[in-house]
MIMARLUM-298588 format. One record per residue (C-alpha): residue number from 0; residue in one letter; chain; x negated, y negated, z. Coordinates in Angstrom, 2 decimals. Example, Ala and Ser with C-alpha at 12.3 -4.5 7.8 and 13.67 -1.06 7.14 Angstrom:
<site 0 'A' 'A' <-12.30 4.50 7.80>>;
<site 1 'S' 'A' <-13.67 1.06 7.14>>;
END
This chain:
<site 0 'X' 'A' <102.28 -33.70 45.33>>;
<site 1 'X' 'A' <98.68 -34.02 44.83>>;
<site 2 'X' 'A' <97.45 -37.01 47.50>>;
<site 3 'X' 'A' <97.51 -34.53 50.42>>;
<site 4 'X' 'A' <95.09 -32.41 48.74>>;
<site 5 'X' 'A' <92.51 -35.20 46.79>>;
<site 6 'X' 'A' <92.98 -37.00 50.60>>;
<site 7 'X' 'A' <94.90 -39.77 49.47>>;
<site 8 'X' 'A' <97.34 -41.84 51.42>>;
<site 9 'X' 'A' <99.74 -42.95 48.27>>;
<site 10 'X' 'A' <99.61 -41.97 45.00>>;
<site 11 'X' 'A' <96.60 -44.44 43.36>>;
<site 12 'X' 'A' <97.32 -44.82 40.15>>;
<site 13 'X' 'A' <100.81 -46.63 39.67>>;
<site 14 'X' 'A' <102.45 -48.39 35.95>>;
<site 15 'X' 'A' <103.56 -51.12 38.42>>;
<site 16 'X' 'A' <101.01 -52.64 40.77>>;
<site 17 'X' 'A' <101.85 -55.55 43.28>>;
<site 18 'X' 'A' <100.01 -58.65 42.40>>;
<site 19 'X' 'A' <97.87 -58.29 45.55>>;
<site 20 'X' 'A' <96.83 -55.00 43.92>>;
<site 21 'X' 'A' <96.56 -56.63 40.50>>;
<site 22 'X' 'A' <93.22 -55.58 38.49>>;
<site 23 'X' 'A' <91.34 -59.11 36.78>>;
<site 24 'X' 'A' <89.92 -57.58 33.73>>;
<site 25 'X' 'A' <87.88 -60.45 32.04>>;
<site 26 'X' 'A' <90.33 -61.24 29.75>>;
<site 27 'X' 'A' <93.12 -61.07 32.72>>;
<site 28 'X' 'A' <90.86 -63.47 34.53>>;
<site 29 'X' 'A' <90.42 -66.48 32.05>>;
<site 30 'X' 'A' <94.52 -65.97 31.11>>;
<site 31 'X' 'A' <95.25 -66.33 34.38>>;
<site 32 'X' 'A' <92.73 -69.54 34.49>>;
<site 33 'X' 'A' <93.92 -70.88 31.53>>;
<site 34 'X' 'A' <98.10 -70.76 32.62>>;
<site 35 'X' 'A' <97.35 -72.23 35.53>>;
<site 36 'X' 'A' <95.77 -74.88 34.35>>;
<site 37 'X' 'A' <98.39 -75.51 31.50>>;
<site 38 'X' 'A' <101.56 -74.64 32.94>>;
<site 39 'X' 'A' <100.40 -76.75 36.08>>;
<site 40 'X' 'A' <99.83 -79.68 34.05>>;
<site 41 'X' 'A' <102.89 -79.36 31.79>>;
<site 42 'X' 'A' <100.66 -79.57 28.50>>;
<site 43 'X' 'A' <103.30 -77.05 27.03>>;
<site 44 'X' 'A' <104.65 -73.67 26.93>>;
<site 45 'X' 'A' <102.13 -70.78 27.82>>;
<site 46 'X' 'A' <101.73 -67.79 25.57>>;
<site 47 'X' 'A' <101.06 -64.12 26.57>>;
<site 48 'X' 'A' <99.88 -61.68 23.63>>;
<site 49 'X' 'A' <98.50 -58.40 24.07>>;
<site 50 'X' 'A' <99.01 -54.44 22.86>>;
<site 51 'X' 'A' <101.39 -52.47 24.96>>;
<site 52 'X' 'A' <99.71 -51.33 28.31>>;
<site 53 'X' 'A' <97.38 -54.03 29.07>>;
<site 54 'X' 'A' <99.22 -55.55 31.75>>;
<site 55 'X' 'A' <101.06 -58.31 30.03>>;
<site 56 'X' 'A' <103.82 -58.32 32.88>>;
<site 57 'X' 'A' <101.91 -57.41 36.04>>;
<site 58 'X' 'A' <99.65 -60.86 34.84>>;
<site 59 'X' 'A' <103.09 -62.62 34.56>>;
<site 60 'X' 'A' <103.82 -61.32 38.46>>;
<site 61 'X' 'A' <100.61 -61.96 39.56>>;
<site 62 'X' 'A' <100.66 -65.74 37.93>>;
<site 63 'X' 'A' <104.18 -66.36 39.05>>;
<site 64 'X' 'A' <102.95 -64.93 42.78>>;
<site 65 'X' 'A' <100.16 -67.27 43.28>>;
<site 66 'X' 'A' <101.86 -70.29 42.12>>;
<site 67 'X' 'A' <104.51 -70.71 44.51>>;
<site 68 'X' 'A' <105.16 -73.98 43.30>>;
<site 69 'X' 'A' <106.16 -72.85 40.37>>;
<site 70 'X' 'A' <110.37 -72.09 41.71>>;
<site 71 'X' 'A' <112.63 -70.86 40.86>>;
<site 72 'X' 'A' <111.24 -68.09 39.13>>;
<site 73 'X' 'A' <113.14 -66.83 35.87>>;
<site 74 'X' 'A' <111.77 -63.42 34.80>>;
<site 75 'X' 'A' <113.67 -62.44 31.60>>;
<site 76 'X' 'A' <112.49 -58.20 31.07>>;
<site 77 'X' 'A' <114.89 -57.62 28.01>>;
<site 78 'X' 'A' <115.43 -60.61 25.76>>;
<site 79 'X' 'A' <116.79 -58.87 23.00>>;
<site 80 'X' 'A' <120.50 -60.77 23.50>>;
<site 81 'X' 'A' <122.94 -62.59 21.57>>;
<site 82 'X' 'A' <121.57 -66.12 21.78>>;
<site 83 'X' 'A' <124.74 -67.35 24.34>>;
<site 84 'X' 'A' <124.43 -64.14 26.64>>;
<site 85 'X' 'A' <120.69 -65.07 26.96>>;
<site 86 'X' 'A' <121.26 -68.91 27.86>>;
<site 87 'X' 'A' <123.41 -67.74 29.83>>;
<site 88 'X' 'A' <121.71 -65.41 31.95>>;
<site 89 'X' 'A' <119.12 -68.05 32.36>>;
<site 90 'X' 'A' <121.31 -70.42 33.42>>;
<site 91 'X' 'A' <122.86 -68.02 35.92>>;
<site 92 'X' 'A' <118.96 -66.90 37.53>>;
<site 93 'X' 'A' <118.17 -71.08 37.64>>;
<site 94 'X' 'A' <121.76 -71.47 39.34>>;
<site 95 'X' 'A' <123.52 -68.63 41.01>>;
<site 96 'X' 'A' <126.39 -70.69 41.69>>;
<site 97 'X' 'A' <127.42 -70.85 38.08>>;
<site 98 'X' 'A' <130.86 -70.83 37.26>>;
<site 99 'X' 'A' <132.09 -67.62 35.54>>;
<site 100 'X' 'A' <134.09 -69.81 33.17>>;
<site 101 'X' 'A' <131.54 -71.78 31.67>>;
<site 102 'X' 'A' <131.87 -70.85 27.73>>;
<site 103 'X' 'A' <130.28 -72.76 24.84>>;
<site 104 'X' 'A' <126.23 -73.16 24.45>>;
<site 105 'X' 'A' <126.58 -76.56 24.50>>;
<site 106 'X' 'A' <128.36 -76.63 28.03>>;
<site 107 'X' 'A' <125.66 -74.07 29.33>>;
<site 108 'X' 'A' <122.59 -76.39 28.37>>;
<site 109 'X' 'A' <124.89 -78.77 30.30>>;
<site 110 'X' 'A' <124.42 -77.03 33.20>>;
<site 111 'X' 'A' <121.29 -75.92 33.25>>;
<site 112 'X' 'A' <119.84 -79.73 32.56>>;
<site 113 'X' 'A' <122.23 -80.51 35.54>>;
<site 114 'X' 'A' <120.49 -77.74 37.08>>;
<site 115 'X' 'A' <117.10 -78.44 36.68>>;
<site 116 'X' 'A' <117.37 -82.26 37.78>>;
<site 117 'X' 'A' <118.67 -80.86 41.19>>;
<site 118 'X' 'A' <115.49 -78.32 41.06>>;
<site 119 'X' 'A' <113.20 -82.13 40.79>>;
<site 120 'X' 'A' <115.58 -84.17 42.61>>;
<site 121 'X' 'A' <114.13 -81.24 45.38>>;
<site 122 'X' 'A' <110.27 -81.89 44.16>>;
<site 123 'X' 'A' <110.97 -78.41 42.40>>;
<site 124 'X' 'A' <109.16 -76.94 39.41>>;
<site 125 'X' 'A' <110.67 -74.01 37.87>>;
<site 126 'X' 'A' <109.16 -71.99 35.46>>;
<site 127 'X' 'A' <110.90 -69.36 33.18>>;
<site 128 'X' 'A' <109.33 -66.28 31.99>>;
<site 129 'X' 'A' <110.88 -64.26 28.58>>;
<site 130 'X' 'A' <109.01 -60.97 28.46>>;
<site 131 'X' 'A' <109.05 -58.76 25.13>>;
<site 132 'X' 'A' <109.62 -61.93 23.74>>;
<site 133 'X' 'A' <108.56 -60.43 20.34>>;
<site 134 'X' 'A' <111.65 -59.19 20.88>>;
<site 135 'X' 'A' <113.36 -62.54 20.56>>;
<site 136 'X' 'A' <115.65 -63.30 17.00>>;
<site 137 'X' 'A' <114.53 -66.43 15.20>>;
<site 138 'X' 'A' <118.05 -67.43 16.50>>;
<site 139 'X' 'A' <116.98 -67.01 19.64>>;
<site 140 'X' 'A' <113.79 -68.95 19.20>>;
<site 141 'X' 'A' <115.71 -71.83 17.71>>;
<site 142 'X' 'A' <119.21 -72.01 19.77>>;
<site 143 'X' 'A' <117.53 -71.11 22.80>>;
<site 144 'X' 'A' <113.67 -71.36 23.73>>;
<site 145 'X' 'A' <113.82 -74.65 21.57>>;
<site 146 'X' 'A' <116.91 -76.10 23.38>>;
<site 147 'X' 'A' <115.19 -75.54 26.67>>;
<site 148 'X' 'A' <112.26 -77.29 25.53>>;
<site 149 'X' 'A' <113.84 -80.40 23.91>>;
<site 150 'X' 'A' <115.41 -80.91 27.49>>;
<site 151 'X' 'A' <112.37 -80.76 28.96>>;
<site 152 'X' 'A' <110.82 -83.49 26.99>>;
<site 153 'X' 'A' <113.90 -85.63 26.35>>;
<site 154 'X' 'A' <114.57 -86.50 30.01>>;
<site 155 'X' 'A' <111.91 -87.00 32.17>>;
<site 156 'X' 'A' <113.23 -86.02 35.22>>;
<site 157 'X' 'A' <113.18 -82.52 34.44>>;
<site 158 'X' 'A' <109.52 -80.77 35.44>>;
<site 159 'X' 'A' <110.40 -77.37 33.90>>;
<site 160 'X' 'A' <107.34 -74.79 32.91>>;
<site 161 'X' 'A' <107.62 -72.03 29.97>>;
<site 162 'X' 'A' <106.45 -68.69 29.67>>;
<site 163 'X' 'A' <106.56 -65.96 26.68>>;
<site 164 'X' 'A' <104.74 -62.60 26.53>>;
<site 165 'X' 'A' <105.12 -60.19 24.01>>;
<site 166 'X' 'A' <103.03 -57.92 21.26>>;
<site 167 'X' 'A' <100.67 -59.94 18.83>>;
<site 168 'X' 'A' <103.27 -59.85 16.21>>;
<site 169 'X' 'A' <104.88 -62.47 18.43>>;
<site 170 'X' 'A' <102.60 -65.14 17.24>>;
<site 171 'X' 'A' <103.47 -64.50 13.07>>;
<site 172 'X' 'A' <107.56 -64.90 14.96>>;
<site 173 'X' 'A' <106.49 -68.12 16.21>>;
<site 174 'X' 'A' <105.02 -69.39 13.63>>;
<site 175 'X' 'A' <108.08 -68.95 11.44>>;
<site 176 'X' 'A' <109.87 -71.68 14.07>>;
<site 177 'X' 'A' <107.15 -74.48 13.10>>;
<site 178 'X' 'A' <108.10 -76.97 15.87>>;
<site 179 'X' 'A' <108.45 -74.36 18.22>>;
<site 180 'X' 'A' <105.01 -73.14 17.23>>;
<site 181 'X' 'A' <103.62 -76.27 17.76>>;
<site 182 'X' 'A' <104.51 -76.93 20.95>>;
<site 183 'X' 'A' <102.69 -73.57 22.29>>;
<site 184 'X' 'A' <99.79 -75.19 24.87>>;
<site 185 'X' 'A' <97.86 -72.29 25.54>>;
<site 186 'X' 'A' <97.44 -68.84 23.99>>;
<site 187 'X' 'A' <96.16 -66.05 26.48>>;
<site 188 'X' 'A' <95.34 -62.50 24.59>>;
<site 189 'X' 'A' <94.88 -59.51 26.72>>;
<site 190 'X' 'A' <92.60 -56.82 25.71>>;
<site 191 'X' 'A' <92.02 -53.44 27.10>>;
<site 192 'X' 'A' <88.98 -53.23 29.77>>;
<site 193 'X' 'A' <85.63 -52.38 29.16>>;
<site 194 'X' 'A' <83.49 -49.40 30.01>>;
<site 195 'X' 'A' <82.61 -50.88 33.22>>;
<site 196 'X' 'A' <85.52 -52.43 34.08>>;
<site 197 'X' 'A' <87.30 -49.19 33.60>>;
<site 198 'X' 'A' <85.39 -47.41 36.02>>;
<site 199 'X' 'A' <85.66 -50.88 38.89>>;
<site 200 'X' 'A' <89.94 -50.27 38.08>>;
<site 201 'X' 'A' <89.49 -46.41 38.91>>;
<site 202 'X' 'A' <87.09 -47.07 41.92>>;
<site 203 'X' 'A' <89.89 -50.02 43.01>>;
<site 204 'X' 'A' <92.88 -47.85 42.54>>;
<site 205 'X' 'A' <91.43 -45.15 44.56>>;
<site 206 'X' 'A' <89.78 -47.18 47.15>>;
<site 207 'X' 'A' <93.55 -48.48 47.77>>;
<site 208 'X' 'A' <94.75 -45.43 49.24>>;
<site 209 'X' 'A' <91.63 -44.67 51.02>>;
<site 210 'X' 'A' <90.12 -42.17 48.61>>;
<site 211 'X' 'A' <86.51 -41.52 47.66>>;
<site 212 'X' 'A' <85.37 -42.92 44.70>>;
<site 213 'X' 'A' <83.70 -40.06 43.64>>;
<site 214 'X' 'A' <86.36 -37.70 42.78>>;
<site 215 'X' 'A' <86.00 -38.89 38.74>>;
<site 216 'X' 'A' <82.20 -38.05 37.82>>;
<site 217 'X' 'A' <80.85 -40.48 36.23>>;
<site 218 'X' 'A' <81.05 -38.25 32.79>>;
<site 219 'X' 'A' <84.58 -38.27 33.56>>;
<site 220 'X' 'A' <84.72 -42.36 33.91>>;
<site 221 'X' 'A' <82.88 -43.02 30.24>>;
<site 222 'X' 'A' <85.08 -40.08 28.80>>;
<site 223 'X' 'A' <88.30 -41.95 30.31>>;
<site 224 'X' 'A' <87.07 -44.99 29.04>>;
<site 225 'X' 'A' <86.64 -43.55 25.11>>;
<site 226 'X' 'A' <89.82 -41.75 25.02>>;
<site 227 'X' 'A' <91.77 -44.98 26.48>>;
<site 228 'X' 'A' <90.23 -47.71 25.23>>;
<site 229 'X' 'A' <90.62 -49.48 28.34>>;
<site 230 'X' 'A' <94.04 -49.60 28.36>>;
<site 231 'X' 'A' <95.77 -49.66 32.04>>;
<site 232 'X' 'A' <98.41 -48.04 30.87>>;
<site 233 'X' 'A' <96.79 -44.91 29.41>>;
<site 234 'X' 'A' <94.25 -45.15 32.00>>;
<site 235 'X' 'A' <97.28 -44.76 34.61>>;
<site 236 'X' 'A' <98.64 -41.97 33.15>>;
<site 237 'X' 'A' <95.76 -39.96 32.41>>;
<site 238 'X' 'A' <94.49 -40.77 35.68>>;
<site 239 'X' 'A' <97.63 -39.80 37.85>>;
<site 240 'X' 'A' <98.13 -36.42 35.79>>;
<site 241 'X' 'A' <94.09 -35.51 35.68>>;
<site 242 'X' 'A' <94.25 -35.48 39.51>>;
<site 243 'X' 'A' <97.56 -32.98 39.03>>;
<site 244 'X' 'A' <95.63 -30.77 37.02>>;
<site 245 'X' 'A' <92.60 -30.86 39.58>>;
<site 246 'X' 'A' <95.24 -30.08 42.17>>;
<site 247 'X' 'A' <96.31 -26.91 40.33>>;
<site 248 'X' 'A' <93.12 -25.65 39.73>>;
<site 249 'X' 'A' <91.99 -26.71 43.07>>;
<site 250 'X' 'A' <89.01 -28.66 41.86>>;
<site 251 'X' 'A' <86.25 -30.64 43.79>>;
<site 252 'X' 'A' <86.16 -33.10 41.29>>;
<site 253 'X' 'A' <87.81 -34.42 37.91>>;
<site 254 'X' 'A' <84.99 -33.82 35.04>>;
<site 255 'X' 'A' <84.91 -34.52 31.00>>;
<site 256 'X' 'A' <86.68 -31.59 30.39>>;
<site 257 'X' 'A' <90.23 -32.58 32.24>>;
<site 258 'X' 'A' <89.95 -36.07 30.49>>;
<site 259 'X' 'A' <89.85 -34.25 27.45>>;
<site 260 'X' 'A' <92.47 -32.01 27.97>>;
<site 261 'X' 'A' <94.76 -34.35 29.37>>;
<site 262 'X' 'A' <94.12 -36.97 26.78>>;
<site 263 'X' 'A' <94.93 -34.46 24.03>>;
<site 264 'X' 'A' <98.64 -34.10 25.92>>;
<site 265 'X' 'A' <99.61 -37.27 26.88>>;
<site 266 'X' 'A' <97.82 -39.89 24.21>>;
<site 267 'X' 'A' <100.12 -38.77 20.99>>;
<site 268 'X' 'A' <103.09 -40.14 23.33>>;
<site 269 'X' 'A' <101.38 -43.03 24.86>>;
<site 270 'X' 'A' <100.57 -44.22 21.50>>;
END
């Protein structure tokens, strides 16, 4: 509605960015780093923790995009299932040839070790991904993640990578599963961006869709910046509905004052 008049070729500030487009915040940068580095060497599984909005799944897009090596990809969005509908769906992303009739966990672990011996019988490495995993039951933790990683180790064949992201509390869940808590390699937290990095993701979002930088003021930028914390997120929605508003009122450029107004609408429901 509002690119034609701001000059914009797309609308710049989108929840769901490709990973070509994706943002490195610092601490985006060194996770990124520091799964690659893990996951690549099969020290263990990786872990993902960060508030909502700060880009836990676009880094697990970006991560999974640049390491092609890294296939077949298992991307899990809603883990919150009954412990045999979740191995199951794995197994059915690693293999879409499984058979409908397989019943019983046991018999699914069956096929997904079968599975993943074909995947490095064809020099493959998956990697599986469970996002929202704070969203995982302890069940789920034991009868499923655990499972998956005790093949792993027992048979060493099997070159199989493992992924969790989820909220902070997801690191009080894990440590409630001891020897799943152990095994975690790496720990990546994700924080919101800083002042400056805030006003590089607006300059980058805009400069995407061939707009001039200088439609936020730089007023605008620190005030987006305090209200947001640096969360993407709430930097994306302000962001997209601040250039509305500047639409309607048919203003040259976004100041303090449509942050402000803006953030008092849309922060009570971001939070």
């Amino acid at each position: 509605m509002y690119e034609s008049f701001w000059k914009l070729s797309g609308k710049p500030f989108a929840n769901r960015c490709e990973p070509n487009h994706f943002y490195r915040g610092k601490s985006h940068h060194a996770a990124l780093l520091r799964l690659k580095y893990s996951l690549e060497n099969f020290a263990g599984p990786g872990l993902i923790v960060g508030l909502s909005g700060t880009g836990k799944s676009s880094l697990v897009r970006t991560f999974a995009a640049e390491s092609p090596e890294l296939r077949p990809f298992v991307h899990v969005v809603f883990p919150a299932l009954e412990c045999h509908d979740l191995l199951r769906l794995i197994a059915s992303e690693l293999c879409p040839t499984l058979p409908a009739d397989v019943s019983g966990m046991d018999n699914v672990l069956r096929n997904i070790q079968t599975t993943l011996r074909a995947c490095a019988a064809k020099n493959q490495r998956p990697l599986i991904c469970l996002d929202d995993a704070h969203l995982l039951s302890e069940d789920a933790l034991q009868f499923v993640v655990q499972p998956l990683l005790n093949l792993a180790e027992s048979d060493s064949s099997i070159r199989l990578s493992i992924l969790l992201a989820g909220l902070p509390v997801l690191s009080s869940r894990l440590r409630k599963v001891g020897e799943l808590s152990e095994r975690i390699a790496v720990t990546t937290p994700l924080s919101g961006f800083t002042a400056s990095e805030t006003s590089d993701y607006v300059t980058a979002c805009l400069t995407q869709v061939n707009g001039p930088p200088e439609i936020f003021s730089p007023g605008a930028l620190q005030r987006l910046y305090d209200v947001t914390a640096g969360n993407p997120r709430r930097i994306n929605r302000l962001c997209d509905m601040a250039l509305l508003v500047g639409y309607a009122e048919q203003l040259t450029q976004i100041s303090e004052a449509q942050i402000d107004a803006v953030g008092a609408e849309l922060l009570p429901a971001a939070a």
